[in-house]
PALUMLUM-231833 format. One record per residue: residue in one letter; x, y, z of N, C-alpha, C in turn. Coordinates in pm, whole numbers, plus 50000, padded with zeros to 5 digits. Example, Ala and Ser with C-alpha at 12.3 -4.5 7.8 and 13.67 -1.06 7.14 Angstrom:
A513194943150780512304955050780513204967050780 S512854977550708513674989450714512905000350787 
***
This chain:
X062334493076419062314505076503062534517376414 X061844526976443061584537876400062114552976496 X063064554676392063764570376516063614581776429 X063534591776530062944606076509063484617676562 X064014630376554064624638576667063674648276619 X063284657776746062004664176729061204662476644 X061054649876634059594647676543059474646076380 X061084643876371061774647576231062154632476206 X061474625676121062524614276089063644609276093 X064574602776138065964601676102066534615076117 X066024627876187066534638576185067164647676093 X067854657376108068814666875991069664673376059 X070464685475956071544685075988071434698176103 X070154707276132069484715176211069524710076371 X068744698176391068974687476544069974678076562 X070064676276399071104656876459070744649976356 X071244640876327071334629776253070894618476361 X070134609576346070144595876420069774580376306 X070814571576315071094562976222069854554676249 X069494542376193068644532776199068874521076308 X070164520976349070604515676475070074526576590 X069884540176594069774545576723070994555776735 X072094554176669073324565376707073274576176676 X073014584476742073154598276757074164606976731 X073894616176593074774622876554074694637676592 X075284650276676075004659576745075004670876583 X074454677176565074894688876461075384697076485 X076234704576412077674713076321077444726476506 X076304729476446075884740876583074804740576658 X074604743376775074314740576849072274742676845 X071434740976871069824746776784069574751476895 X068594761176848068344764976972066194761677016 X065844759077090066704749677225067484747877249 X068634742677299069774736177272069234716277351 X067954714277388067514705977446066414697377339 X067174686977281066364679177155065234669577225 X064764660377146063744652377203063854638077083 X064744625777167064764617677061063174605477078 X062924605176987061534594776974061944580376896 X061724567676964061624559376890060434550276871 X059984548676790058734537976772058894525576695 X057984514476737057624504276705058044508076567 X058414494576518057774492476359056594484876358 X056834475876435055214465976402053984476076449 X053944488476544052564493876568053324506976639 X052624514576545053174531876559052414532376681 X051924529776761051234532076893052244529677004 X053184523676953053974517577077055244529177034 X055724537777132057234545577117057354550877258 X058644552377284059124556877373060554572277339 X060284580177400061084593677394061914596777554 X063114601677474063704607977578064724621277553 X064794634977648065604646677590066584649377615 X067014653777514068784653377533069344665977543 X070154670477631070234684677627071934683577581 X072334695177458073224693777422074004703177454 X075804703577457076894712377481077744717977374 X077964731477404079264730277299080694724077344 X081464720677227082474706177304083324714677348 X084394711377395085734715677460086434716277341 X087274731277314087854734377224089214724177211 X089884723477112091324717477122092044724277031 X093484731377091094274735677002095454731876922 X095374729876797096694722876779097844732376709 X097744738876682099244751676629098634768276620 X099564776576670099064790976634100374796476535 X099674801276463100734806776342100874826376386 X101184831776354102824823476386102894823376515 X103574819876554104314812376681105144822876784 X106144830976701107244841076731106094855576733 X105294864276764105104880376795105914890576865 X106394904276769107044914776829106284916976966 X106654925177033105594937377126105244942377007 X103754946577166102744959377060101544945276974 X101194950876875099874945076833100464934476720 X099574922076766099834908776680098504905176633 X099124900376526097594884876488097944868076413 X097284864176495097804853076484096294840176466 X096514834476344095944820976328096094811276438 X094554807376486094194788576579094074780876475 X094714776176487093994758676450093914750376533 X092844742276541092664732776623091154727776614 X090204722276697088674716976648087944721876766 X086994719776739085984721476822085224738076806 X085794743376772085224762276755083814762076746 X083374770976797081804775176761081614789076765 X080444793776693080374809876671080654814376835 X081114821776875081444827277024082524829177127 X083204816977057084774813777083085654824477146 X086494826377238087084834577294088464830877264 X089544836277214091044835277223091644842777356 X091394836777432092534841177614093754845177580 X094784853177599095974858377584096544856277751 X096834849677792097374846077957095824850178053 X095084845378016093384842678041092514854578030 X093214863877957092494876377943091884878577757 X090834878877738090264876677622090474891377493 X090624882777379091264894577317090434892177163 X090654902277106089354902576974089834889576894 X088614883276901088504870976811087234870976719 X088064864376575086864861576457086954841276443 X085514843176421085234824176425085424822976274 X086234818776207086724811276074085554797976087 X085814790376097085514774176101085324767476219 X084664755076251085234750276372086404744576388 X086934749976270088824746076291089944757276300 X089084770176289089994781176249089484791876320 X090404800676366089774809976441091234823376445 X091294835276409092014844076377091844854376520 X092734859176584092664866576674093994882676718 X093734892776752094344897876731094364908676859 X095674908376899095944916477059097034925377096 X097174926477202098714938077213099054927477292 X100604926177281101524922177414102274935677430 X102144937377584102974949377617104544942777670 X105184934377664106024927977734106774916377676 X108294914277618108554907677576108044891377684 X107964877277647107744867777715107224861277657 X106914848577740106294830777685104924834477723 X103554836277649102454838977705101674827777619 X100714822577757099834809677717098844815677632 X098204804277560097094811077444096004795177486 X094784804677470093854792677487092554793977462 X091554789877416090484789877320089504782477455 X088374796577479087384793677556085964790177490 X085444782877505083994780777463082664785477519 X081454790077506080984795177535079814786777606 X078664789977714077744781277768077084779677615 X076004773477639075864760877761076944753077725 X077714744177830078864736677785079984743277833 X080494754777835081454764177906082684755277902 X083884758877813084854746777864086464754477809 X087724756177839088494765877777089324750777729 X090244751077616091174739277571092354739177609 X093254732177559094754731477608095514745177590 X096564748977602097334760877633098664756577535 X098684768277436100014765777366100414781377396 X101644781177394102524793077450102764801377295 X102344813477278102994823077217104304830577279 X105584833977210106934838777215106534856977175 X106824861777251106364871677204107854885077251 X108684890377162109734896177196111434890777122 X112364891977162113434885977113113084872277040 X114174870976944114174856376922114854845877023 X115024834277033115324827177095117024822277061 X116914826576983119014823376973119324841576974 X121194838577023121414850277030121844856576917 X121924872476852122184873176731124074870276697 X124584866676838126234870376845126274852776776 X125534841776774125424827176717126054831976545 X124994841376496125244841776380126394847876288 X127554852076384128494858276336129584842376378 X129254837176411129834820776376129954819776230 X129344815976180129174815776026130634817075998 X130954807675939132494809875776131504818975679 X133064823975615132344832575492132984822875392 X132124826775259132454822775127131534812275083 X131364807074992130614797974880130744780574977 X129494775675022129414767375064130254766975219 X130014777475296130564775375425130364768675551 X131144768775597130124763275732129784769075839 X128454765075900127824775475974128344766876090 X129164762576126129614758176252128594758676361 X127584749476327126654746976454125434756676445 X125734770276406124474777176373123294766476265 X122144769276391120984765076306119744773776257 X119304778076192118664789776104117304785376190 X116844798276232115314801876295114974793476420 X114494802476524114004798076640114154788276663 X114034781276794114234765176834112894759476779 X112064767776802110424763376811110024763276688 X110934765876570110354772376424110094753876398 X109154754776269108514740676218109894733576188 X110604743476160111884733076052112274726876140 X112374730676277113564727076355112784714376487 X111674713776413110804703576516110794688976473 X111244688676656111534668176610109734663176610 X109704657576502108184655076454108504638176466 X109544628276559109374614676578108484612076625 X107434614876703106544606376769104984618976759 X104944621776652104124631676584102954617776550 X101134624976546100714614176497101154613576339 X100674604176315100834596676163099524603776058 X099274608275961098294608575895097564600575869 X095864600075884094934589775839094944583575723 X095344597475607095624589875494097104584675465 X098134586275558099264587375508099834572375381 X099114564175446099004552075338098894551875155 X097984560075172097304558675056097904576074947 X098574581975030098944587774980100614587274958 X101134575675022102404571075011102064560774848 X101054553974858100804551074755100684556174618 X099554572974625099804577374526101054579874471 X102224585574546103594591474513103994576674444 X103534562374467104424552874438105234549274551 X104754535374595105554528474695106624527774682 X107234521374559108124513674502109564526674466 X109014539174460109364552374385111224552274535 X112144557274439113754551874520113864567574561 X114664568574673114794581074714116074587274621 X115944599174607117474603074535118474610974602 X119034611674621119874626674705120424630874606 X119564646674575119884652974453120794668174474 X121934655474513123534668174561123984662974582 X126064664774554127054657574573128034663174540 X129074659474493130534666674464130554666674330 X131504670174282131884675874115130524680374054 X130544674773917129504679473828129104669673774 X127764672073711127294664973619126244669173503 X126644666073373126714670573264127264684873255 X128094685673312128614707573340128074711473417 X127324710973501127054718273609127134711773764 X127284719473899127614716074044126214706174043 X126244697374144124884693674177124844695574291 X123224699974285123184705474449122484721374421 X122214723674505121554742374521122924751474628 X123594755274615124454764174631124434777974707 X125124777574808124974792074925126384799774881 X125954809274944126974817674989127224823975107 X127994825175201127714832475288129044848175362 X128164853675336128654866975343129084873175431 X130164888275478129744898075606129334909075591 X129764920775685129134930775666129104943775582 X130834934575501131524941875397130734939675261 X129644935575273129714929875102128434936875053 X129074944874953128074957174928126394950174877 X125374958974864123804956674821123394956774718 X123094954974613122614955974509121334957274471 X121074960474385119044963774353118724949674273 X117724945474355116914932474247115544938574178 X115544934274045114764934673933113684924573914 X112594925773956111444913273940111174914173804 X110794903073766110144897373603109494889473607 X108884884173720107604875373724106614884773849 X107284877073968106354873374098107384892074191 X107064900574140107364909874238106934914174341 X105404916574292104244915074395104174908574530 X104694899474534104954888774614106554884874684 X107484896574637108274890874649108384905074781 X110244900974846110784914274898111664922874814 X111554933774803112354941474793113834943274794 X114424947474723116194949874788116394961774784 X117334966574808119094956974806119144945874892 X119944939574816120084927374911121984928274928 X122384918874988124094917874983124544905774863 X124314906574772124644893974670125534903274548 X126144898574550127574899074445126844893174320 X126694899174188126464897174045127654883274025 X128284879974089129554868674054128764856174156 X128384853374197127934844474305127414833174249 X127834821774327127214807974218125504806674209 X124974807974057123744804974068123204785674083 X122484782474093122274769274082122434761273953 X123664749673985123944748273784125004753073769 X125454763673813126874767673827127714755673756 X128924756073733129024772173622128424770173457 X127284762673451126144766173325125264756673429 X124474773673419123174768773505122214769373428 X121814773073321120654768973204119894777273234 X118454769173194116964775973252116444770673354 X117124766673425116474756073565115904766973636 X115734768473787115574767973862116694785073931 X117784779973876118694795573888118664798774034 X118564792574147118294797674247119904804474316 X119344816374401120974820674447120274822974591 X120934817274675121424818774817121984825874885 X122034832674953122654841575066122594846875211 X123844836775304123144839475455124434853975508 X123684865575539124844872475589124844868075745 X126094868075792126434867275933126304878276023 X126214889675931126294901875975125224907076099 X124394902275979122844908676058121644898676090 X122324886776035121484871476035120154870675958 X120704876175836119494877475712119544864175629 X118674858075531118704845975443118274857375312 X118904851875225118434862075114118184851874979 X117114846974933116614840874879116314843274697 X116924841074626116244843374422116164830274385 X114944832974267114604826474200114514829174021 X115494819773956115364825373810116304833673815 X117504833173869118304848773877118864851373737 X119334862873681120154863973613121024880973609 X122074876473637123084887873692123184896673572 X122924914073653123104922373517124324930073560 X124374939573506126024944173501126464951373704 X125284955873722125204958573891124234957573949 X123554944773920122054938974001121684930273928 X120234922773957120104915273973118654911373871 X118374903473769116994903373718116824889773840 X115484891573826114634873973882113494875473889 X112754863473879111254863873852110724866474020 X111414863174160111274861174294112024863174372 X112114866574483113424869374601112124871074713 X113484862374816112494867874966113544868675036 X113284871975154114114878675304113504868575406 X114094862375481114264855375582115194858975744 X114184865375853115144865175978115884853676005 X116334849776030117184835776068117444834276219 X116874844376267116624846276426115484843676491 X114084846376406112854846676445112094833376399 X110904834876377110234822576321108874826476274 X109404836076151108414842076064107554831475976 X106304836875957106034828075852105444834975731 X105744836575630105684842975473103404846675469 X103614855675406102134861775430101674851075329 X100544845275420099574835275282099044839675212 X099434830675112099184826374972100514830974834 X101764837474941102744843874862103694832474849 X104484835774708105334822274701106494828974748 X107564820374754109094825574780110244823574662 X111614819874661111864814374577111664800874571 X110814795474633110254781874637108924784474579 X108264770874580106584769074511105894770574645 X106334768374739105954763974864105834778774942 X106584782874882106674801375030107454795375120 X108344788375131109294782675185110544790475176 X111524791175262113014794575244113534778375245 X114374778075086115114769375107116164758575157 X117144773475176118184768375255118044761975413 X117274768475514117444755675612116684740775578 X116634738675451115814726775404116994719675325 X118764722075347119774716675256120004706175317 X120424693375288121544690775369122834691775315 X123914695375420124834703275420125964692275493 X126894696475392128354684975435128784693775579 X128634702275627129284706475772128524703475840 X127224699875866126914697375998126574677475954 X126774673475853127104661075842128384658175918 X129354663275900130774660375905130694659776040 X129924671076127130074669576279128674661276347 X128314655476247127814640976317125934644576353 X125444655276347124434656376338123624670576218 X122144662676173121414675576127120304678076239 X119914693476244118844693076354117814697876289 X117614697276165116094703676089115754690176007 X114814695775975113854689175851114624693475725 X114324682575601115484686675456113934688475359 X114554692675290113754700375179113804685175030 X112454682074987112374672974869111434682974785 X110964671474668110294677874590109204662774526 X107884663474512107654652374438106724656074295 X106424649174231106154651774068104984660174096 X103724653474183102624658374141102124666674303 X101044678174305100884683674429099444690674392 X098614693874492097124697874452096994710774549 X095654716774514095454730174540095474733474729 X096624726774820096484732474937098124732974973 X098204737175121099294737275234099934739475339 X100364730375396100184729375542101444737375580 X101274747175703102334758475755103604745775778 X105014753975772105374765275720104914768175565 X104304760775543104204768875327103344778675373 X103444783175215102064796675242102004797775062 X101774787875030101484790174844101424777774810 X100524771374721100474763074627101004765274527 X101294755274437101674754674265100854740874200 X099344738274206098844726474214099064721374081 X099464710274022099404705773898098484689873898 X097924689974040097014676973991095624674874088 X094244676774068093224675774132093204667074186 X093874653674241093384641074263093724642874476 X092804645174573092954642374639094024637474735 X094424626574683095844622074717097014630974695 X096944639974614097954645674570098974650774666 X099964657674731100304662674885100544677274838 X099724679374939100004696374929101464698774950 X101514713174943102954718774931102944721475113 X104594714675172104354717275322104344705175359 X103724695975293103874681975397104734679375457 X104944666875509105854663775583105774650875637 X107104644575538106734626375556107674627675653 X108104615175736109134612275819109474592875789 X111124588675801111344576175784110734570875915 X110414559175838109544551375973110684545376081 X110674542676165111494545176326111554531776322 X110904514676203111734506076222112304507276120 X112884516576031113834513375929115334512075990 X115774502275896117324497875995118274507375915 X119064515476010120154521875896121394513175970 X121204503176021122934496076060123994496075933 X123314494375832124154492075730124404501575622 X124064509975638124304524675607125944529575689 X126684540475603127654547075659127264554975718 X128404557975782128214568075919127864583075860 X128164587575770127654598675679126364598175657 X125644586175570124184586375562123454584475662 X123954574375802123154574675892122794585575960 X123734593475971123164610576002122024616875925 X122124609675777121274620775751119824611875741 X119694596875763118644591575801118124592375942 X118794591676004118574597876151117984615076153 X118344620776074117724634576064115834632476009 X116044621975904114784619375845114044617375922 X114284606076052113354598376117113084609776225 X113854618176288113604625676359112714637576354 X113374645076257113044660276144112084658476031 X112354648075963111804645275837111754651975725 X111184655175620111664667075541110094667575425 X110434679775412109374689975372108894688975229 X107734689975167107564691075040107234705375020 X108484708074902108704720974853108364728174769 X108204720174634108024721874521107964708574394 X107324709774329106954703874192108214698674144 X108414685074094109624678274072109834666374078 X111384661874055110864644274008111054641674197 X110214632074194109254622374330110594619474416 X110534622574533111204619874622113154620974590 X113054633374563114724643074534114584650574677 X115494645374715115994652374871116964664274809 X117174673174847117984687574844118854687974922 X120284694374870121324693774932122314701774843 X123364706474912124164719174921125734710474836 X125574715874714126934708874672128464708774730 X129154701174722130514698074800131464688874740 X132864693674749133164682374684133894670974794 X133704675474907133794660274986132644653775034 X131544656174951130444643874926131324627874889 X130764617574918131254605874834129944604674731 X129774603274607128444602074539128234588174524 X129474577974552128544566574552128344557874667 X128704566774801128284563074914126444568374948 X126554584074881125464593474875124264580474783 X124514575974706123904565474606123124553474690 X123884549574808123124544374846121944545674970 X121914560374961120324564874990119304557074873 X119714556074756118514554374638117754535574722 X118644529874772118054520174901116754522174968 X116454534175015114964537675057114004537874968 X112844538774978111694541474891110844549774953 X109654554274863108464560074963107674556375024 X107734535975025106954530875107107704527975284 X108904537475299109634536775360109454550575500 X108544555275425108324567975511106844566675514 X106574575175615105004577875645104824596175685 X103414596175605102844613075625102784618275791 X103564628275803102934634075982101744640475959 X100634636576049099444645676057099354657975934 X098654664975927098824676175838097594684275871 X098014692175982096514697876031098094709576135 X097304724576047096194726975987096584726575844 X095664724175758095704718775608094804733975528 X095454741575454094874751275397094424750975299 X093054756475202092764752175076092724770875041 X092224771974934091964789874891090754789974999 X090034782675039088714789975101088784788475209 X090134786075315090364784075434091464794375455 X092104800175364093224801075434092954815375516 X093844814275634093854818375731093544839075744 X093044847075759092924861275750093204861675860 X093934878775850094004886876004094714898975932 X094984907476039095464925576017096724922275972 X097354929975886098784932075806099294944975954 X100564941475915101164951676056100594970476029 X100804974976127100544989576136101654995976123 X102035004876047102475014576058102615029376140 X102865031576293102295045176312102785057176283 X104365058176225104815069576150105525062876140 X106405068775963107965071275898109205085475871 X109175085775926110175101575901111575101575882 X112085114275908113285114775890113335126475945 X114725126876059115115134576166115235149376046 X115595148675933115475168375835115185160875710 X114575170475660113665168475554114625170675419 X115945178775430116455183175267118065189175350 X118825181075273119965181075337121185182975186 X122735185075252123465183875125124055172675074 X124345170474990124235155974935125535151675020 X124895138675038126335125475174126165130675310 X125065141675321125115140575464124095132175519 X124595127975653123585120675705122095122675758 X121325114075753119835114075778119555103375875 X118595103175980118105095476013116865092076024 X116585078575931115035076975919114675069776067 X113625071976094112835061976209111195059476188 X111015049476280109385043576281109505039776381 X107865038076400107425031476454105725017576363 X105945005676416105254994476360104814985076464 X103924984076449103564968576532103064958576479 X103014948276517102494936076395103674927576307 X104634936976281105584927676184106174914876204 X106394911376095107514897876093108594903976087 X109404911975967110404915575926110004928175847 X110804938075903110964950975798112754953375680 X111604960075599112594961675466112564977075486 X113834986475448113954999575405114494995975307 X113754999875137114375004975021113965018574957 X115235024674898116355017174848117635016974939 X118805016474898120165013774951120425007975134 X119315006175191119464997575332119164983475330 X117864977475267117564970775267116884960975395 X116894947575431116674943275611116524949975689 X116074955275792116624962575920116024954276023 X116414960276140116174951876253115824966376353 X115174970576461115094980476545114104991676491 X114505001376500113285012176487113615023776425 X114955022776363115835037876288116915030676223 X117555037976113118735033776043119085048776016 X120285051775976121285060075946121265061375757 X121225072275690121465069275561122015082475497 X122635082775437123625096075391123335095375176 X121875098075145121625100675038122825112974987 X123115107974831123485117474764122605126474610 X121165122674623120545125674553118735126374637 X118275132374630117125134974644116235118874658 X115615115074733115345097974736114295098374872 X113115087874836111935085174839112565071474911 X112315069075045112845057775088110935051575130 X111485039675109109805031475099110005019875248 X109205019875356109295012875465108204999375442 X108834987775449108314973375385107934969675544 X106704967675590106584958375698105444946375658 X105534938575716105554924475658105294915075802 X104184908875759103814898175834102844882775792 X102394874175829101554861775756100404867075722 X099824882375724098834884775668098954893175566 X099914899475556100274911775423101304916275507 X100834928475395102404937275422101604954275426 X102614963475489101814976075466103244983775407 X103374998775384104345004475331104025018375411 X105065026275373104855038175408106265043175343 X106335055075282107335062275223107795074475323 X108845080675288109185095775358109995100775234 X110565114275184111295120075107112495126475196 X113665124875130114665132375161115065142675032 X115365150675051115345165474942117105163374958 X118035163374804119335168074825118765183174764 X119945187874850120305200974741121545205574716 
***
């Protein structure tokens, strides 16, 4: 038997594909006609065939995540992922259609006003012939979802405890129970590449080793603890701005000889519920050198503008990726933990927003994955300390962060760790966990576009004042994740800050979202 779609052999990728059995493969978009004509004939005598026409649809969209998740009021944009897209695609905002661009039939960028803080459905309509709208995922659009009075819980000082505070939205990725998430198609074979056999480590514990803390190291601060200016030497471009609240004395990672590692310094204020993030630090006499620093709401559920790194490889904030002896001690973790494995290739799945690829091979796992322990692993025989934090695994699972030796879980040094209770985590392996789905999966030629926030003015209530008196800058922005005022404010939250220059100063307004960032300056004149 002999098959044909309009008259085309075995067809193409214009009508269809049809196999030598007869199965019918629909093509990428839709032809127009949109009404094919399949022919099959004899082999023994081209005289003998029979035809019949097929009129084709576009499919029913399906959505599976919108990035970000959390939108101010006023004007947003926000990444679909999900399948089915075709040139025409409509993004519904609570069924009212709002400017959409067709990426892929997996990607689709859209951008709207919410006038109204609230939970508003989002849903991806398709166009005739076929007419069909997909499932409904809710955009947050307004406050965050914890209150900011949670974050003045917080202990202060070096390794505190956040007494129950859990960093970013309920809904943020970290904080999603991914147990009954599908499984990845490849997750097999890419458990394989990492090495089945490969022992888990928990790379944090109490005292030291060879001279330095093990573990990555916080601090956490209040509203007393003065700002300092950070100094980029690599990745500035990419990074945020300060002042930040970090003390030149503060434990770097490695503490107290932290080498050339990694140098990372931590900082959650309680104050204002900021994460304050370096990379490479090295303390100068009143600030700060580092190759990286980022700013983290700890209220919202921002996600870092793609393709920028953080002090991670990943564009990740570290710290809600620790595990941490205080919310061990009280018997549960509610996030995902932060690892690292040797080798990683040119993509990454949200929350990341940056690669660091060091190996072409397919298998490799992008930065962002996200394995989880498989749900028959037995922890009966595990202590009540590790079973928490295997129970976090199987639930939360934990994140690939950055480049490093293969399966090092991250964690917040202490010295009422036990390290050779902690030891027998090295009991697991990586044939012990399995990949969650990983969609949407970003490469450089996918990743996601849309508008950087707007700016519609920056000012300042008088233009030239005497030095220490007060000023008040204000804006207005729509679109942001998080705004920065530098110099000497740093974070802000609202739409004005207070500032009492004693010198003539050029204040620079940082707004910031998963697509860029925009700026805008104002001058204050001393005299």
């Amino acid at each position: 038997m002999w098959w044909s779609v309009n008259g085309v052999p075995d067809g193409n990728t214009s009508v269809g594909i049809i196999s030598p059995s007869g199965a019918y493969t629909a093509p990428a978009s839709l032809p127009s006609p949109n009404t094919i004509t399949i022919t099959a004939t004899s082999a023994a005598s081209s005289s003998v065939s029979a035809s019949s026409a097929v009129t084709l649809l576009n499919p029913t969209p399906t959505i599976e995540s919108i990035t970000p998740s959390n939108a101010g009021t006023g004007a947003f944009t926000v990444a679909i992922a999900g399948s089915g897209f075709v040139a025409g695609s409509r993004v519904l905002l609570s069924s009212a259609a709002i400017a959409t661009t067709f990426i892929s039939s997996r990607q689709l960028t859209a951008t709207g006003t919410a006038p109204a803080a609230g939970s508003f459905p989002v849903t991806v309509e398709n166009p005739d012939p076929g007419a069909s709208v997909s499932n409904a995922v809710n955009l947050q659009v307004g406050s965050a979802t914890q209150a900011s009075s949670n974050c003045s819980q917080i202990s202060l000082g070096p390794g505190a405890s956040l007494n129950g505070f859990v960093p970013f939205a309920a809904d943020n990725l970290w904080n999603q129970d991914v147990s009954s998430a599908a499984v990845d198609p490849n997750s097999a074979a890419i458990i394989n590449f990492i090495g089945a056999s490969v022992a888990v480590h928990p790379d944090f514990g109490a005292g030291q080793y060879a001279g330095s803390t093990i573990g990555i190291p916080y601090t956490a601060v209040g509203a007393g603890q003065s700002l300092v200016p950070i100094n980029f030497t690599a990745y500035g471009d990419e990074s945020d701005p300060g002042p930040m609240p970090i003390a030149t004395t503060f434990p770097i990672e490695g503490y107290p000889n932290p080498g050339s590692g990694d140098r990372h310094v931590l900082v959650v204020d309680n104050s204002n519920c900021f994460l304050y993030e370096l990379y490479s630090s090295y303390p100068q006499s009143n600030s700060w050198n580092a190759d990286s620093a980022a700013i983290w709401d700890l209220l919202g559920d921002q996600q870092r503008p793609y393709t920028w790194t953080s002090a991670d490889a990943a564009g990740l904030p570290i710290f809600p990726g620790l595990a941490r002896y205080d919310e061990v001690a009280a018997g549960k973790i509610s996030h995902a933990l932060r690892f690292t494995l040797q080798q990683s290739r040119a993509a990454f799945v949200p929350p990341a927003s940056h690669f660091a690829a060091n190996s072409s091979n397919p298998l490799a796992a992008p930065m962002g994955m996200r394995v989880r322990l498989k749900a028959s692993f037995d922890v009966s025989g595990f202590s009540a300390t590790n079973q928490v934090i295997l129970n976090a695994l199987k639930k939360y699972g934990m994140i690939m962060a950055d480049n490093g030796s293969s399966m090092y879980i991250s964690g917040a040094p202490d010295d009422r760790w036990n390290n050779d209770d902690l030891h027998n985590l090295s009991q697991l392996q990586a044939q012990d966990f399995e990949v969650v789905q990983m969609t949407p999966l970003y490469t450089q030629s996918t990743v996601p576009t849309g508008a950087s926030p707007q700016v519609t003015s920056f000012s300042s209530n008088v233009s030239s004042i005497a030095s220490g008196s007060p000023v008040t800058l204000a804006w207005q922005v729509t679109g942001a994740s998080y705004l920065i005022v530098s110099p000497q404010i740093g974070a802000v939250r609202g739409s004005s800050v207070s500032v009492s220059p004693t010198q003539t100063t050029t204040y620079t307004l940082y707004a910031t979202n998963a697509f860029g960032r925009t700026t805008a300056t104002v001058a204050v004149t001393v005299h």
